[in-house]
Residue frames relative to the residue before (quaternion, step in Angstrom):
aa qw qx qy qz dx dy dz
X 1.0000 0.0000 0.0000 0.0000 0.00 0.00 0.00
X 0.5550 0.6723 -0.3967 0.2876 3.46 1.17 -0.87
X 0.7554 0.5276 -0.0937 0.3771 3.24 1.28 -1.58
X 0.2854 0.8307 -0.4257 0.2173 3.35 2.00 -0.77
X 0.7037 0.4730 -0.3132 0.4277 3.88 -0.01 -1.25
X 0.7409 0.5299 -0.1926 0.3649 3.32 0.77 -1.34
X 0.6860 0.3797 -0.2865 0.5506 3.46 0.95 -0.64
X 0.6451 0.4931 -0.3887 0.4354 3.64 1.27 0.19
X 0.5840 0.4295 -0.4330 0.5358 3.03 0.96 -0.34
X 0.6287 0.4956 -0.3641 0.4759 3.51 0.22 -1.09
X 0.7988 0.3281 -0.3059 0.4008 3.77 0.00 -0.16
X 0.3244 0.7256 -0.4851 0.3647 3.81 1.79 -0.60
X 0.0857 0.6858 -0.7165 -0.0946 3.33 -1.34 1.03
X 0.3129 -0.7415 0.5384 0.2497 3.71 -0.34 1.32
X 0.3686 0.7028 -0.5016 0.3445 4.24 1.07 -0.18
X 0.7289 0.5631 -0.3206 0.2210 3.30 0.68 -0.81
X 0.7473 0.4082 -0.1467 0.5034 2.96 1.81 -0.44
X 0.6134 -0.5342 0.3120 0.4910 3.74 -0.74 0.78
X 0.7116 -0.4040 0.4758 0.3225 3.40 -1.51 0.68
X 0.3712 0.7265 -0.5686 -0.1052 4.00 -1.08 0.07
X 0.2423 -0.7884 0.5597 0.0803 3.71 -0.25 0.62
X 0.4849 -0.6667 0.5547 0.1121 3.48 -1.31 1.47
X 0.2891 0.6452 -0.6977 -0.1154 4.03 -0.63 -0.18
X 0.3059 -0.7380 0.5097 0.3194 3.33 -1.90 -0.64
X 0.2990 -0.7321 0.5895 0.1646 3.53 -0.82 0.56
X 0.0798 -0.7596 0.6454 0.0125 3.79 -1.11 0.95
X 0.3185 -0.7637 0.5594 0.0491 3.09 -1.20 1.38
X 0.0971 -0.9234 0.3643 -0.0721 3.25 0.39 1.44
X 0.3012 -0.7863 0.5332 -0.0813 3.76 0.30 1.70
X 0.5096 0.5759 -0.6318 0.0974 3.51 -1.66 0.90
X 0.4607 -0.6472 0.5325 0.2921 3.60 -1.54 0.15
X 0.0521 -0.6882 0.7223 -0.0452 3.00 -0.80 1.08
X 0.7149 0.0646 0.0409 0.6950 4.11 -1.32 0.86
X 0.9221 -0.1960 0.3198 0.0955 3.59 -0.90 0.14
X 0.7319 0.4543 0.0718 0.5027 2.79 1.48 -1.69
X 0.5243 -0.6483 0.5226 0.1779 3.45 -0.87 1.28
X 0.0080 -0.8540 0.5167 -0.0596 3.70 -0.50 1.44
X 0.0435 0.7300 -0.6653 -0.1504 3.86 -0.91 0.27
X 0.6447 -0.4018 0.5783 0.2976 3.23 -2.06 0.35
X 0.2644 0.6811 -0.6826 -0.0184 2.89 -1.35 0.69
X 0.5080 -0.6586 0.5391 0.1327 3.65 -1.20 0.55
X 0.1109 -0.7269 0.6373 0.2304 4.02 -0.55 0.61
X 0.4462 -0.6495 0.5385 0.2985 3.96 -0.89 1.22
X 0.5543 -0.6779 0.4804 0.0497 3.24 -1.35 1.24
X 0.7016 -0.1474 0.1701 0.6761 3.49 1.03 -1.03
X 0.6748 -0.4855 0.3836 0.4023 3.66 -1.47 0.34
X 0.4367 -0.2223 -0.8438 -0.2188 0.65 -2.44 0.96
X 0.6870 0.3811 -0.2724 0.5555 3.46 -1.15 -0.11
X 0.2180 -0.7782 0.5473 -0.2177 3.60 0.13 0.93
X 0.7996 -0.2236 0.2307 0.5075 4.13 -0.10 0.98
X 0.3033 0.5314 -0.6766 0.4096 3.73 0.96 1.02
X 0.4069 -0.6135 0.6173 0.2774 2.72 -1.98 -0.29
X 0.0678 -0.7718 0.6302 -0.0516 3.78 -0.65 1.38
X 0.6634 -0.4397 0.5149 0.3186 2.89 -2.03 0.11
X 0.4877 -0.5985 0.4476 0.4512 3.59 -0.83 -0.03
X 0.3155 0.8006 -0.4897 0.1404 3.23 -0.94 0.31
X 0.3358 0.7891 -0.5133 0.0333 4.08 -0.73 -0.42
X 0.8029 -0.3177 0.0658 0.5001 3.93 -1.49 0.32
X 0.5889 -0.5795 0.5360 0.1733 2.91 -1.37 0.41
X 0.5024 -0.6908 0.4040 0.3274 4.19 -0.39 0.77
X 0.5464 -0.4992 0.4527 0.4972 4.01 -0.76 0.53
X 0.7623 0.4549 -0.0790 0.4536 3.64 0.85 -1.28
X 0.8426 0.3186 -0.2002 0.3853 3.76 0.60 -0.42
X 0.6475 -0.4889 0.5488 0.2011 3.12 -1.97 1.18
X 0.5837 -0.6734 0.3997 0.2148 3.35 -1.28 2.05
X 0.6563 0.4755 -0.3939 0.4337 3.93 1.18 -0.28
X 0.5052 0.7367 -0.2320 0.3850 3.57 1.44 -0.24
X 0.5864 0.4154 -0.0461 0.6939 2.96 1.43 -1.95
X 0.7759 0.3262 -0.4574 0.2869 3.72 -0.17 -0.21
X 0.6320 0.4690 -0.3850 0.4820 3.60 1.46 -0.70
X 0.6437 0.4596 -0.4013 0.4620 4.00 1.04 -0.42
X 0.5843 0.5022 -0.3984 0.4977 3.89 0.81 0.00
X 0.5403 0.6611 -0.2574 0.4526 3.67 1.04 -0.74
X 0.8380 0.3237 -0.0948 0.4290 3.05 0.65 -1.68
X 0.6516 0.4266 -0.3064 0.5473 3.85 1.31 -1.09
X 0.5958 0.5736 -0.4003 0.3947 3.86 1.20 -0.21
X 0.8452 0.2193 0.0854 0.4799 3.40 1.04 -1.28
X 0.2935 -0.8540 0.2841 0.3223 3.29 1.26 -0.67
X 0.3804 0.5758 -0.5197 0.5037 3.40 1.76 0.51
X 0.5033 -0.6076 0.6028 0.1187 3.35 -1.04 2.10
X 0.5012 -0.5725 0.6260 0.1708 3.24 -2.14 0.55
X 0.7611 0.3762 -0.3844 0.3626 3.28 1.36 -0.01
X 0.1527 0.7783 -0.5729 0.2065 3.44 1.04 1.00
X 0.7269 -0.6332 0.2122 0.1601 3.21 -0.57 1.29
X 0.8286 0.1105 0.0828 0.5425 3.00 1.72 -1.48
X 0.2385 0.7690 -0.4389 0.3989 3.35 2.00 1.04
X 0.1740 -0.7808 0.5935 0.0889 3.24 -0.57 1.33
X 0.0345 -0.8578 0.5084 0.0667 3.87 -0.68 0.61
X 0.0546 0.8944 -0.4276 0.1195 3.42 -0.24 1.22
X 0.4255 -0.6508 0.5004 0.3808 4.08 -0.19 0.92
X 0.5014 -0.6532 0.5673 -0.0091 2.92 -1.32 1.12
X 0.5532 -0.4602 0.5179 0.4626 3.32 0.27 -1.33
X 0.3182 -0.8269 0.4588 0.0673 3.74 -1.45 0.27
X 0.3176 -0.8628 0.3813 0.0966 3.28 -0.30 1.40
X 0.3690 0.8414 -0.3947 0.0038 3.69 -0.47 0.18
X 0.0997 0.8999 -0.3877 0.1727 3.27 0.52 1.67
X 0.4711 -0.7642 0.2244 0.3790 3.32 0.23 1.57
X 0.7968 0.1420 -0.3755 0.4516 3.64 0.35 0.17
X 0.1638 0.7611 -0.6084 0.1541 3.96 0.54 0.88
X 0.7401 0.1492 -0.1436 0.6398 3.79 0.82 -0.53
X 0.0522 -0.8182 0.5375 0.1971 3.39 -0.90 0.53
X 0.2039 0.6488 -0.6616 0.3157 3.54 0.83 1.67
X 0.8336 0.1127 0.3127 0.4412 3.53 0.94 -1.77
X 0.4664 -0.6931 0.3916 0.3857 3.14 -0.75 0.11
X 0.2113 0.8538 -0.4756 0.0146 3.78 -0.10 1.16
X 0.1989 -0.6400 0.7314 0.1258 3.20 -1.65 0.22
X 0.4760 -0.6868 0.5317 -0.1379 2.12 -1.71 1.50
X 0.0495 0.7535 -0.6507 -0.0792 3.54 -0.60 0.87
X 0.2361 -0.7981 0.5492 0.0755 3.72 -1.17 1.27
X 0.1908 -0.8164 0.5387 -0.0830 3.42 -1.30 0.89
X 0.4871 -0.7383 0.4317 0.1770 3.15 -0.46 1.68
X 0.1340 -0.7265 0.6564 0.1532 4.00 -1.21 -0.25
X 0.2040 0.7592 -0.6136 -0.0736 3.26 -1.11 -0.18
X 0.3863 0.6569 -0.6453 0.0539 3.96 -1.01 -0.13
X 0.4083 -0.6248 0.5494 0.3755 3.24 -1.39 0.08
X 0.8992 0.1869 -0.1453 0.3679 3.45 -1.86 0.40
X 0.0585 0.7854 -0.5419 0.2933 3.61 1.30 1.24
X 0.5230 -0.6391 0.5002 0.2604 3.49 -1.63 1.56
X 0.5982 -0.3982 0.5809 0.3822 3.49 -1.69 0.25
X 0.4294 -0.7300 0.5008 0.1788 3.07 -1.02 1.73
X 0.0380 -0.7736 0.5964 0.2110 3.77 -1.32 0.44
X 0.5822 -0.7708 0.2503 0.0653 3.07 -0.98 1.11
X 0.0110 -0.8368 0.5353 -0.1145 3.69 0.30 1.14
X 0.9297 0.0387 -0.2317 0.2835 3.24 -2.15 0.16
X 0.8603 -0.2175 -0.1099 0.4478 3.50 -0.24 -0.22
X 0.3745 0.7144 -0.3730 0.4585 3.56 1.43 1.33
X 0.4332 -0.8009 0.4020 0.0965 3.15 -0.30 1.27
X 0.6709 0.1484 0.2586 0.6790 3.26 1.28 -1.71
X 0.3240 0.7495 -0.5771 0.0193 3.45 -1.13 0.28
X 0.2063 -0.7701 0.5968 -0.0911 3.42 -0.88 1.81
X 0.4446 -0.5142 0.6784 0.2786 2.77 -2.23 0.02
X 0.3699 -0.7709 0.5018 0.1308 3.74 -0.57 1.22
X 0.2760 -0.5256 0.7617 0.2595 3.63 -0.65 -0.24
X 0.2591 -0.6550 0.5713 0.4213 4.03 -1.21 0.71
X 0.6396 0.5570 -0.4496 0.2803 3.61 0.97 -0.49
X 0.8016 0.3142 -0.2017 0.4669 3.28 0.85 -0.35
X 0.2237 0.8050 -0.3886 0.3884 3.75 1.31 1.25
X 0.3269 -0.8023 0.3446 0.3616 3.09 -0.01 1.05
X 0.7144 -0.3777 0.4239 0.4090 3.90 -1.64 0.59
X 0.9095 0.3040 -0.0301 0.2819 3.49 0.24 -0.98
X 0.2639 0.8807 -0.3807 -0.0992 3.68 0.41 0.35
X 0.7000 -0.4059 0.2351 0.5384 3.99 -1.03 0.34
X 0.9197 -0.0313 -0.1590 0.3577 3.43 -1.28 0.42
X 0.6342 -0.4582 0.0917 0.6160 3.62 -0.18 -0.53
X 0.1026 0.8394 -0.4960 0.1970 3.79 0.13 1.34
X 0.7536 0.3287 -0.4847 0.2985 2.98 1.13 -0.18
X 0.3158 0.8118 -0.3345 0.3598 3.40 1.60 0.26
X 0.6255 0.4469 -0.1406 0.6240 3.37 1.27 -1.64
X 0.6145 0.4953 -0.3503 0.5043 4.07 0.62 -0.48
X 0.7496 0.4083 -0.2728 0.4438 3.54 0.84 -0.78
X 0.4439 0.6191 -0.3510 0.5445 3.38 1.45 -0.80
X 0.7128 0.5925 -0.2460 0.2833 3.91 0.24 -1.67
X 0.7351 0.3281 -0.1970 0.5596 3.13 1.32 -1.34
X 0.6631 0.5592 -0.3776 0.3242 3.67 0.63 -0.35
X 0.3601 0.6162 -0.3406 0.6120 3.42 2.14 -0.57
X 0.7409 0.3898 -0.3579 0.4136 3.76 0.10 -1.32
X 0.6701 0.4611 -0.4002 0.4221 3.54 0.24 -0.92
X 0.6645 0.4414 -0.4238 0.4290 3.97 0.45 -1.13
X 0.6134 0.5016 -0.4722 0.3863 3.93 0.55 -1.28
X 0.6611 0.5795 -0.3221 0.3512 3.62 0.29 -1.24
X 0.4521 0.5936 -0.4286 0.5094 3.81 1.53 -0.27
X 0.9069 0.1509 0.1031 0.3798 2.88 -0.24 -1.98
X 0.7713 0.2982 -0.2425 0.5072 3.68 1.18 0.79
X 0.2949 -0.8225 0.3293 0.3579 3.53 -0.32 0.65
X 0.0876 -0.8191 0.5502 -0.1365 3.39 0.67 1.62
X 0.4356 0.4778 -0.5537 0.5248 4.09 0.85 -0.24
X 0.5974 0.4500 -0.5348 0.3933 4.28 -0.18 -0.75
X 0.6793 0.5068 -0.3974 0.3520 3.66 0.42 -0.79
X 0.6677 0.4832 -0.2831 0.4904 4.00 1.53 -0.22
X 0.7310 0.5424 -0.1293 0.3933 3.16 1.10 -0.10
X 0.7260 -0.4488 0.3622 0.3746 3.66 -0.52 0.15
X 0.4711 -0.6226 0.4478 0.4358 3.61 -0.54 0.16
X 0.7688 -0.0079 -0.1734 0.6155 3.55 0.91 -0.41
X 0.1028 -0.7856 0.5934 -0.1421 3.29 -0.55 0.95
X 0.5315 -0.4441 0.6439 0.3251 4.39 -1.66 0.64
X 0.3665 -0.6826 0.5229 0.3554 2.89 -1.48 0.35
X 0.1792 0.7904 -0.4891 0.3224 3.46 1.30 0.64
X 0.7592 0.4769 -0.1415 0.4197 2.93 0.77 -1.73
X 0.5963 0.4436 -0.3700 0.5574 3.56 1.19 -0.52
X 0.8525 0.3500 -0.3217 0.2175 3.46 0.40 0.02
X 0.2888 0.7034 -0.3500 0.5470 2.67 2.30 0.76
X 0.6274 0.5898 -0.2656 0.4335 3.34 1.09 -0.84
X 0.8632 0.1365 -0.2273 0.4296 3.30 0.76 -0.97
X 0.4908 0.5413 -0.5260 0.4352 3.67 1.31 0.58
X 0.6267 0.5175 -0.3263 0.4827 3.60 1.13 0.58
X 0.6796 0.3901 -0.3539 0.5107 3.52 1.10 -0.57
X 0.4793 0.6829 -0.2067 0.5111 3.46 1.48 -0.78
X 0.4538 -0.6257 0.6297 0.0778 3.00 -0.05 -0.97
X 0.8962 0.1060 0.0316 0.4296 3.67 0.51 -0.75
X 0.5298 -0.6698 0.4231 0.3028 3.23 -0.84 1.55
X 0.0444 -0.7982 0.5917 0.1038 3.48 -1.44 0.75
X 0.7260 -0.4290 0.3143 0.4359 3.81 -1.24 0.01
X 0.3745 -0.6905 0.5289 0.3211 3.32 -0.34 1.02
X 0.5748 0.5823 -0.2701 0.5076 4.21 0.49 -1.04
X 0.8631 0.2447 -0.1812 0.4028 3.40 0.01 -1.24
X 0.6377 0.4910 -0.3715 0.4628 3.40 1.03 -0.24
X 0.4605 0.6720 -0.3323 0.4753 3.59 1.51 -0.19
X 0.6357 0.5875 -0.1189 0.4864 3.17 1.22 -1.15
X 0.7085 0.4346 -0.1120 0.5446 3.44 0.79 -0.74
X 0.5842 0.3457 -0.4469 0.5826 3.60 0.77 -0.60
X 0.7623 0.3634 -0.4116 0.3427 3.90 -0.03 -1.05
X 0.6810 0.5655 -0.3223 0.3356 3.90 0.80 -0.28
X 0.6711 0.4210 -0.3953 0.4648 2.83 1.45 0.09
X 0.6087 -0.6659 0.3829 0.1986 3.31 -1.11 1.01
X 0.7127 0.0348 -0.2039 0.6703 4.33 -0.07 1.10
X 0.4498 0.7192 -0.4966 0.1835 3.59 0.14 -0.25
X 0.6726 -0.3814 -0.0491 0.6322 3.40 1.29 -0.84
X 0.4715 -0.6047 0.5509 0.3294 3.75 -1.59 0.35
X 0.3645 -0.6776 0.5797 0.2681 3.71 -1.59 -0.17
X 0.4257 -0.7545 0.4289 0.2560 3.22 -0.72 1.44
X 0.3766 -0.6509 0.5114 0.4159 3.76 1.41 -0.75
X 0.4013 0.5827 -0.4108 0.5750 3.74 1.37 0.62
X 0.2342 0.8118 -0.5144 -0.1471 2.82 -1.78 0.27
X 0.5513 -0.6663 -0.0138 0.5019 3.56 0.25 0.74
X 0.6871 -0.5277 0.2722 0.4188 3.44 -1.01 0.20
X 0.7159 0.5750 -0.1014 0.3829 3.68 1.10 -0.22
X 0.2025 -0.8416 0.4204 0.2719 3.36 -0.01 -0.17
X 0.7363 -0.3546 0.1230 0.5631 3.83 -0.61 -0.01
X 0.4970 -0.2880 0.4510 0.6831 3.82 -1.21 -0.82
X 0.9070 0.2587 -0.2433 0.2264 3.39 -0.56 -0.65
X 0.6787 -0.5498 0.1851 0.4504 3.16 1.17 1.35
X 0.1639 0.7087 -0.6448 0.2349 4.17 0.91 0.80
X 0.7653 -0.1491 0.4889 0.3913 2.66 -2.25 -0.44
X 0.3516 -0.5887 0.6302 0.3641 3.20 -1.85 -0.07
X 0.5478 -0.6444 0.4300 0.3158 3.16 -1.34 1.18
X 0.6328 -0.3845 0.5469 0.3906 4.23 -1.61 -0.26
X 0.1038 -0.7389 0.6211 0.2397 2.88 -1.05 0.14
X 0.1770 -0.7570 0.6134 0.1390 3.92 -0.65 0.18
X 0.1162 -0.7328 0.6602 0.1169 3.09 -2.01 -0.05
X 0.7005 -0.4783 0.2480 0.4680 3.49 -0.85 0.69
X 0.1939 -0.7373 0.5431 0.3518 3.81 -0.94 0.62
X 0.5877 -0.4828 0.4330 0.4837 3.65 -0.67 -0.64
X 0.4609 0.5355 -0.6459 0.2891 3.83 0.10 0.59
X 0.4421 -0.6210 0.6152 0.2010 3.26 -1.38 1.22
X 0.7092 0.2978 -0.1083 0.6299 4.00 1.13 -0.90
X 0.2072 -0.5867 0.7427 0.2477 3.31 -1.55 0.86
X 0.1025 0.7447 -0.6594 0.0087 3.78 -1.81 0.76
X 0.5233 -0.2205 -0.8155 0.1119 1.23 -0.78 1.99
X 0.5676 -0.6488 0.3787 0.3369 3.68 -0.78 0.93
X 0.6769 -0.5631 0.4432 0.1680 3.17 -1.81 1.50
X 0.4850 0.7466 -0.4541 -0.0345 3.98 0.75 -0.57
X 0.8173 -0.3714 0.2012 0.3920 2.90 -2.27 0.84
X 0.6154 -0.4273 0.5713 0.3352 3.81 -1.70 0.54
X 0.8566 0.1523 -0.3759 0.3189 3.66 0.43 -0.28
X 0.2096 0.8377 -0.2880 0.4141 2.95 1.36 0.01
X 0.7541 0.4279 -0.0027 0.4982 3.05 0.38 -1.86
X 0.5724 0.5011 -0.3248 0.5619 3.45 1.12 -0.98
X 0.8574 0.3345 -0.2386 0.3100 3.21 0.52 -0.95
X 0.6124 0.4325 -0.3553 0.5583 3.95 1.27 0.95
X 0.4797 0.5445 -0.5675 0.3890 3.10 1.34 0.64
C-alpha cells in the first residue's frame, strides 16, 4: 500500500485523454490624452492572420499563470512587468470548445493597469502593437477577445466602485481633479465636480493629504489645488458607484 501512489503515477498515461493547452490573455488598461486605452497586438501569422488581439500566448511546462501573463505582455509589447505601478489582477477564464481552432484551449485572462505606460514595441509573434482608444477599437477581435475585452473593462469600471483602483492611474500624488478624471474616463460619464469631492473625502482610507499643493492655481487663476496620495484601504465604504448605476437602485 505504501507504494500505491507511486505505481500510479508511474504508470499514469495522460495519452488517454484529449490534448488541452493553458495560454494567457492580459487586459491591458491606461490613459493616454484623456482617453481610455487598451493594448492590443496585430497577429503575425495564423490562425487569425493580422487581427487585432490582446496580448497573450501558452503558458510554460514550468510556470505560474501571473508569470506567463507579465512575460507575454512584455516579449509581446515590450511594456516590462516591472513598471513600478502596473497593477495585475486575474480576470476570469475562458474555455469554449471551439475558441481556438488549433486545439482545445483555455484561457486564463489578466487585468493591467498603471498610469503613463511606454508606447508598446512589438516582438515575437506580433506584428504591430498599439495603444487603442476603446472608442476607436476595432468591432472585431481574434478569437474570443472581444468578449474578454468587454468583460476587462466592465471589471474596471465595477473595481473603481468598490476599490480605490483609480490611485493605480494616477501619479503618486496627484488633485483630486485628477482622480476624477480617471473615473469620468473609465466610466464613461461626466460627474459633479463638488459632489464627487465629497465622496472621495468621506470615505474612510481612500486617500491621505500630503500637506502639498500644486504649484499653480486653476486655468482661471484659483487657488492651488491639495495634493493627496493613496490611503491604505483595500475597500472603499461606502462605495463610489457609477451615476447610472446609482440612478438605477434608487
Amino acid at each position: 500500500m505504501a507504494d500505491s501512489e507511486a505505481d500510479f503515477l508511474a504508470n499514469y498515461d495522460p495519452s488517454r485523454y484529449p490534448p488541452v493547452a493553458v495560454t494567457v490573455d492580459v487586459v491591458a488598461f491606461t490613459i493616454r490624452e484623456g482617453r481610455l486605452n487598451v493594448l492590443l497586438v496585430r497577429r503575425a501569422g495564423p490562425p487569425m492572420r493580422d487581427m487585432w488581439a490582446l496580448p497573450g500566448g501558452f503558458v510554460g511546462e514550468w510556470e505560474d499563470l501571473p508569470t506567463a501573463a507579465a512575460r507575454e505582455l512584455a516579449e509581446e509589447t515590450g511594456v516590462a512587468n516591472a513598471h513600478r505601478r502596473l497593477h495585475l489582477e486575474q480576470l476570469g477564464t475562458y474555455g469554449a470548445p471551439d475558441r481556438d481552432p488549433r486545439m482545445r484551449v483555455f484561457s486564463v485572462a489578466y487585468l493591467a493597469f498603471a498610469p503613463h505606460l511606454p508606447d508598446p514595441v512589438s516582438g515575437t509573434d506580433a506584428r504591430e502593437a498599439a495603444w487603442v482608444p476603446m472608442d476607436e477599437r476595432p468591432e472585431t477581435l481574434a478569437f474570443d477577445h472581444t468578449t474578454i475585452l468587454a468583460d476587462g473593462l466592465e471589471r474596471a469600471r465595477s473595481k473603481l466602485e468598490y476599490s480605490p483602483l483609480a490611485t493605480r492611474f494616477v501619479d503618486e500624488e496627484f488633485t483630486i481633479a485628477d482622480l476624477r478624471a480617471v473615473y469620468e474616463t473609465v466610466w464613461g460619464e461626466p460627474l459633479h465636480a463638488g459632489n464627487f469631492h465629497r465622496k472621495v473625502l468621506s470615505v474612510p482610507g481612500f486617500v491621505e493629504g500630503t500637506g502639498a499643493t500644486t504649484e499653480r492655481g486653476g486655468a482661471r487663476g484659483g487657488p492651488r489645488a491639495k495634493l493627496y496620495r493613496a490611503g491604505d484601504a483595500q475597500l472603499l465604504h461606502p462605495a463610489l458607484l457609477m451615476p447610472s448605476r446609482e440612478e438605477a437602485v434608487r
